[in-house]
C-alpha positions in Angstrom: 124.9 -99.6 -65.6 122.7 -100.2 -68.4 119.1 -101.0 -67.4 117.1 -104.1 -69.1 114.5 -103.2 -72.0 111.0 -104.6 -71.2 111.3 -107.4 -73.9 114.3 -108.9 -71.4 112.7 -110.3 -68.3 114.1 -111.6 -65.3 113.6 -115.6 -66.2 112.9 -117.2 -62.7 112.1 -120.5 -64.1 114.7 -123.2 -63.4 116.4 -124.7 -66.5 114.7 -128.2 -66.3 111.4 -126.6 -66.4 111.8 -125.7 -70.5 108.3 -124.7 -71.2 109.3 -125.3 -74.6 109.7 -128.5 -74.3 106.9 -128.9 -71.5 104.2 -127.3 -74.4 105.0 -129.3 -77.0 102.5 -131.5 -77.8 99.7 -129.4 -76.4 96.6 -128.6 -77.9 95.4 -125.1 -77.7 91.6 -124.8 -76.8 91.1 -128.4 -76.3 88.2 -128.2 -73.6 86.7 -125.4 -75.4 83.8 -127.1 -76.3 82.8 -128.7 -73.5 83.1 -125.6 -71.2 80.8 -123.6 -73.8 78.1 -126.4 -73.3 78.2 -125.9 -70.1 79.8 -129.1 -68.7 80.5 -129.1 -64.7 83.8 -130.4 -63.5 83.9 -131.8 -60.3 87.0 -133.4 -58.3 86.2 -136.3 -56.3 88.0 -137.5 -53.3 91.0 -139.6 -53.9 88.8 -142.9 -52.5 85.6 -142.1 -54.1 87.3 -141.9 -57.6 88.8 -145.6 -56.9 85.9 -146.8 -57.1 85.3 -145.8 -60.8 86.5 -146.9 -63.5 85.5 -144.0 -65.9 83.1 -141.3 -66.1 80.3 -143.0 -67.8 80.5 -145.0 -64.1 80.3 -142.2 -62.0 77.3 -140.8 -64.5 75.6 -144.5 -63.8 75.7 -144.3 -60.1 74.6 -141.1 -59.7 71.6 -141.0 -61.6 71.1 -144.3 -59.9 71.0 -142.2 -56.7 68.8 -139.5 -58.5 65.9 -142.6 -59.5 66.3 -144.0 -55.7 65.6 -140.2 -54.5 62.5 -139.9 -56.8 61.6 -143.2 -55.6 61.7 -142.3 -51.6 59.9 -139.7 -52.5 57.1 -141.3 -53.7 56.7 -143.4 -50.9 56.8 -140.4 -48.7 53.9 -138.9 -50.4 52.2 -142.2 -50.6 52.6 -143.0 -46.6 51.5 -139.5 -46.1 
């Protein structure tokens, strides 16, 4: 029996999965330059990202929540 050569693999994929027709359109390296400046992804929960339209939105409320923080914390110091 003749054995495979190493350039022949065993293709598990199913035939509707065509990954040549599944990559076309892609674009190589298209995060690239967010990921070198250091951007931080973050998945929200399924109800929490309902409730934003975009991610300028979610920017908004949390740096709202960072100025209410700051805020508390003045008040702390001030009571103190």
């Amino acid at each position: 029996m003749k054995e495979k050569s190493k350039n022949e693999m065993d293709d598990e994929l199913r035939p509707e999965y065509d990954l040549e027709t599944l990559l076309k359109g892609g674009v190589r390296g298209k995060y690239a330059e967010r990921y070198k400046a250091g951007t931080n992804l973050v998945l929200l929960a399924p109800d929490v990202a309902k409730a934003f339209p975009d991610e300028e939105a979610v920017n908004d409320a949390l740096r709202l929540v960072i100025q209410l923080s700051k805020i508390q914390k003045r008040i702390k110091l001030q009571t103190t």
